[in-house]
N, C-alpha and C positions, 0 to 999 in steps of 0.2 A: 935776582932770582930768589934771595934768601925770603928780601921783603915780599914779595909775591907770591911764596909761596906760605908765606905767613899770615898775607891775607888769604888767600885759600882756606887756606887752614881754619883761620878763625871763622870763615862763610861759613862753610863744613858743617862746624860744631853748633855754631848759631843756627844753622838748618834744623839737626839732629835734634837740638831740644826746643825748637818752634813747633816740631813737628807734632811729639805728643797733645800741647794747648792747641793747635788747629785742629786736632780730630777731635779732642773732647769739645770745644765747640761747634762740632758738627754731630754731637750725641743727643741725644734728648732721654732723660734718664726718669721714666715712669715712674714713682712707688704707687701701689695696687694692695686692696684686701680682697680676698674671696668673695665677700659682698656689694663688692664694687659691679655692679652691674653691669653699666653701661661700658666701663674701659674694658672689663674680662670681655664683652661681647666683642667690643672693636681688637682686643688683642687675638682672639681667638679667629674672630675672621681676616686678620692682617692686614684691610683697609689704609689704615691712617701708616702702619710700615711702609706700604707701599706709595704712597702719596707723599709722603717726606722724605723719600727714598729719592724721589724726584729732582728734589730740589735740595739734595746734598744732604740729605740730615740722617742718621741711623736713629731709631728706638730701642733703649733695652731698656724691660720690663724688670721691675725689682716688686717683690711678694713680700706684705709685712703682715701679723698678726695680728692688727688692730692696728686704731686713732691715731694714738698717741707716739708708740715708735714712730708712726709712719712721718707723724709731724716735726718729729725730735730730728729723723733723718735728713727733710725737707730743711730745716734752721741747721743743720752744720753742715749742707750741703754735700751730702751723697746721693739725695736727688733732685732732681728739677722741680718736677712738678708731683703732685698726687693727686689721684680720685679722690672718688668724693667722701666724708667723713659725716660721722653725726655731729649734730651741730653744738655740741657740749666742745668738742675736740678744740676746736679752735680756741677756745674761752682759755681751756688752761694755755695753748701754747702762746696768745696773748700776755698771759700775765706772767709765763717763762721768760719773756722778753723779747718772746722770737718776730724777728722781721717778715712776718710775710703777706701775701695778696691773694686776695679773692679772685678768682678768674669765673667764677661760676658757681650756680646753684641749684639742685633742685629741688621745685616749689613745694609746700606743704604737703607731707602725707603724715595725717593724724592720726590714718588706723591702721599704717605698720608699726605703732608698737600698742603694746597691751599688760597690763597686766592680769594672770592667767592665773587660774584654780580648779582643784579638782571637781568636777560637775558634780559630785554627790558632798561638796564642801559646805559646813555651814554658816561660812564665809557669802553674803547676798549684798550688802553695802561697803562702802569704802570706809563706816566707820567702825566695821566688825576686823577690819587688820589689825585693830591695837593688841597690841599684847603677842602678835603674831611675827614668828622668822620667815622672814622674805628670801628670796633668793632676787638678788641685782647684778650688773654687772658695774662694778663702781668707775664715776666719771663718764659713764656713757650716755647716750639718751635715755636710755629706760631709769636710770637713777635719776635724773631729772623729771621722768613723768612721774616717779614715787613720791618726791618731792613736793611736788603741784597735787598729786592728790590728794595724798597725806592732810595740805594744807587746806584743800576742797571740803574734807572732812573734818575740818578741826582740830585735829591731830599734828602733834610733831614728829620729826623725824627718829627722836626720841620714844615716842611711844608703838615702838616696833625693832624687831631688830635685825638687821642685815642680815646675811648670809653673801658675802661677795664674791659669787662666783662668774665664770666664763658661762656663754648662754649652753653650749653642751656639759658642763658642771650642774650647769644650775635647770635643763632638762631632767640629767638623770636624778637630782634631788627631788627633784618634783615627782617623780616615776616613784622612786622607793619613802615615800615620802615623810622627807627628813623637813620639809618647809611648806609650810601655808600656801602659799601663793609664789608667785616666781614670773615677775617684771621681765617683758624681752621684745624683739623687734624681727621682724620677716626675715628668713622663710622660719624660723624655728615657731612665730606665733599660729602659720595656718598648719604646719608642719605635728605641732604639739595637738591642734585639734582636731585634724584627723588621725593621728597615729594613739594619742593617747586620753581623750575624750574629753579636755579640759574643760572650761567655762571661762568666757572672757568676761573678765569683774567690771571690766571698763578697758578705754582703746585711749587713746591720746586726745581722742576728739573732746575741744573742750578746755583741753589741757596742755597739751605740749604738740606743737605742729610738726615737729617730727620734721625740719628743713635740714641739706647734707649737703656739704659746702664743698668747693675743689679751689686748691690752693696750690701757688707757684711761691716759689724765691721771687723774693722783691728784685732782687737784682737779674734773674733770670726771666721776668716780666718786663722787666726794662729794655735787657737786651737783644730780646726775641722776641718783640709783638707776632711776626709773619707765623712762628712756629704756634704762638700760645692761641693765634685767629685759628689757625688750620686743627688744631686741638679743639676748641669750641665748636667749631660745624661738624665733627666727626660725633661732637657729643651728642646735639641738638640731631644730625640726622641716623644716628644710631636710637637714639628716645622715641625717633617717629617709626624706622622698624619694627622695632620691640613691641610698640602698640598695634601695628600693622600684623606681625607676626607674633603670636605670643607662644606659640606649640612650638614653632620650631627655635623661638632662642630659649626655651624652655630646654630644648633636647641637647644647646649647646651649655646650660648651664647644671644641668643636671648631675653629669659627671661630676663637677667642679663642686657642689653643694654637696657631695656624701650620696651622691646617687639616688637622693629626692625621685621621688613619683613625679612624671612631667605633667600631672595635673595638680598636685603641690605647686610647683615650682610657678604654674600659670598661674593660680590664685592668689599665691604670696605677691607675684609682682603685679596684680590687678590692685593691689593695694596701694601702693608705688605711685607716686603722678608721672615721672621719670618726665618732668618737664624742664627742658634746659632756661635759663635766666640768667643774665649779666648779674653780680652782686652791685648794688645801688648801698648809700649810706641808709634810708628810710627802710631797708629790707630787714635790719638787724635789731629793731625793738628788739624783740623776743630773743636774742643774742644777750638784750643787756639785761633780760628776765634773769635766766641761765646764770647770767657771771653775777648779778646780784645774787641769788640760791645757794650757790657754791659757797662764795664769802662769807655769808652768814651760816655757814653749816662745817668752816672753817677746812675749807677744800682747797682755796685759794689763797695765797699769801697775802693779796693786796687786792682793793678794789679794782677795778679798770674800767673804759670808758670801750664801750664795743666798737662804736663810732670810730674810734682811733685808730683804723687801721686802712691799709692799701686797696681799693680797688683797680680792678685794670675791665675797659670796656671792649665789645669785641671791634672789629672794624665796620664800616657802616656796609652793608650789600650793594 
């Protein structure tokens, strides 16, 4: 009895702590920005909850403030997967070291970002910024379209000088105007032009294709194709919504944006291609534009090879 109750025992306890690693692999652990479009839409409407709800799996939703946390979280694994990022984002978490895979993308939109100036500025070409305080947000796409422009016009990075702010910083600079011009990406670029009369100096077009990547744990890409398929069709039939319906995901994102005008919030993502893509190796030229620009503006520690990294494809239909 003693022995038998000693194996009991030991079952018991090997139960007790099996138990927490079998629910957290039945977790699927979101991180999300405000901007994240398409997951705010599917989080909000509960969709993809209920669908993996199905087939054993819970979703919680985790909110970051940007890119870069988001990505930093994704590599020491506090979450699974994230939405989608500007395509700068992944460059640095590349050259941090971090292990992870492209699950999806979506395709060029050049004229959600811009950089923007007062309509009565005597600011008219790209190579009237020199000498002028920008307002950017550093590491993000818009600092790479200042970048490409800068260099469109002749100019260095040097012959201008930052102001690096958050895009609601670097809104209200622009408002009391503390900076020349002030680089930034949807909804704040149609946002900034109806509410405060700016003049768009130039869009991305031309220049920076403005692509926004979604990325999983390499090892949570591995070990969950069925979960990271079922995440991909929620994306792709969510993009075709939004374009079907643009007023009313308008009204579900309105809240969520600071209570944007639902005809802001239609406009800004009329800009948007919100087209879902498998990440391919040939997709990421303009990835190795980015991490070259960075390097050489001493942003990046070390060169890296964009190419080098994980993608995952979805299932065939």
């Amino acid at each position: 009895m003693t022995r038998l109750n000693a194996l009991g025992g030991a079952l018991l306890v090997a139960a007790l702590f099996s138990f927490p690693l079998h629910a957290a692999e039945q977790t699927l652990r979101i991180g999300y920005q405000k901007s994240s479009t398409l997951l705010t839409l599917i989080k909000q409407r509960g969709e993809l909850d209920k669908s993996l709800a199905s087939q054993g799996v819970k979703v919680s939703w985790h909110e970051f403030s940007s890119g870069l946390p988001l990505l930093e979280a994704l590599n020491l694994n506090n979450v699974d997967l994230s939405a989608d990022v500007a395509d700068t984002v992944p460059v640095f978490a590349q050259a941090a070291g971090a292990n992870l895979t492209y699950y999806a993308r979506e395709t060029p939109s050049p004229d959600a970002q811009a950089i923007l100036v007062p309509a009565d500025s005597s600011i008219k070409t790209l190579q009237d910024l020199k000498g002028k305080k920008i307002a950017v947000t550093k590491a993000a796409g818009s600092h790479y379209l200042l970048i490409a422009a800068l260099n469109k016009a002749g100019l260095k990075f040097s012959d201008v000088s930052p102001a690096w702010l958050t895009p609601a910083d670097g809104r209200a600079a622009m408002e009391n105007g503390s900076v020349a011009a002030w680089v930034t990406w949807e909804p704040y670029v149609t946002s900034a032009k109806a509410e405060q009369h700016v003049r768009v100096l130039t869009s991305g077009r031309g220049l920076a294709s403005y692509q926004r990547y979604y990325l999983a744990s390499t090892e949570y890409a591995k070990a969950h194709p069925a979960v990271l398929n079922a995440v991909y069709n929620a994306l792709e039939t969510q993009a075709e919504w939004l374009k079907a319906h643009p007023a009313e995901a308008a009204k579900l994102l309105s809240p969520l944006w600071g209570k944007l005008p639902i005809s802001t919030v239609v406009q800004a993502n009329a800009q948007r291609s919100y087209h879902i893509e498998p990440v391919k190796s040939a997709d990421l030229a303009e990835q190795q534009k980015i991490a070259d620009a960075f390097y050489q503006a001493k942003l990046l520690p070390k060169p890296i090879d964009t190419q080098a990294v994980n993608t995952w494809q979805p299932a065939s239909p």
